[in-house]
C-alpha angles and dihedrals in degrees: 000000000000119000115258116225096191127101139194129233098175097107091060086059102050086051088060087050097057091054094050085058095044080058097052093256124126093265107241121139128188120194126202116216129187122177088338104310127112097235088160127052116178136162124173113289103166097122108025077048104051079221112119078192098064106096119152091259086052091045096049095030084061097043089050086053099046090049095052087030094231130111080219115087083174085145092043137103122206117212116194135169106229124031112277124267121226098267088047098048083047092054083047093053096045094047091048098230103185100213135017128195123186145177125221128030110235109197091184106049108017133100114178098078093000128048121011094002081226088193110057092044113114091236091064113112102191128017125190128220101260131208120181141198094036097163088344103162084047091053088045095049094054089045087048097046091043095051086040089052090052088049093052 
């Protein structure tokens, strides 16, 4: 069996979304990655942050870009526990991420493979490679447990 370079980094982010949740926030946690290295850390931060923009793509698309100094991530990969909204497939396709990989499917919210499809609209700029279902019944769970919880 040939040797697999390829690594996930979905765990990290679900780390991130338990602590979102810990913090009363919808856990979800997004992880920027160039050449290997974690550069963008995010977690939801909408409420404790008083920021309806900061979403765990945002958080950790923000950090990426302070570390390199760009607003450009061309060489990085965004891994992300639940399926991109609109604003954060918006803030992808501005910062040029070059792959993103995400959890669990949202058919109400997202908008990557559900929704508006924003990457495939003409009036996309710049679309990412895009993998689905990484540790998908693990990101669902911790969606499904937080919302019961509320309920609750």
């Amino acid at each position: 069996m040939a040797h697999n370079p390829f690594h996930s980094y979905m765990p990290q982010a679900l780390q991130l979304a338990r602590q979102a949740a810990e913090a009363g926030e919808v856990p979800v946690g997004a992880i920027v990655v160039r050449g290997g290295e974690i550069i963008g850390r995010g977690y939801n931060q909408t409420r404790t942050g008083n920021d309806p923009s900061a979403h765990a793509e945002i958080v950790a698309i923000r950090e990426a870009c302070t570390a390199l100094n760009t607003d450009r991530l061309e060489d990085c990969d965004l891994w992300v526990t639940l399926e991109p909204c609109t604003m954060c497939a918006g803030a992808i396709a501005h910062a040029r991420i070059k792959r993103l990989y995400y959890g669990a499917a949202d058919p109400k919210g997202g908008a990557v493979d559900s929704g508006v499809n924003f990457f495939t609209a003409a009036t996309c700029h710049h679309a990412p490679e895009v993998y689905a279902g990484f540790d998908e019944a693990e990101s669902a769970l911790l969606l499904r447990d937080f919302f019961k919880n509320r309920r609750d």
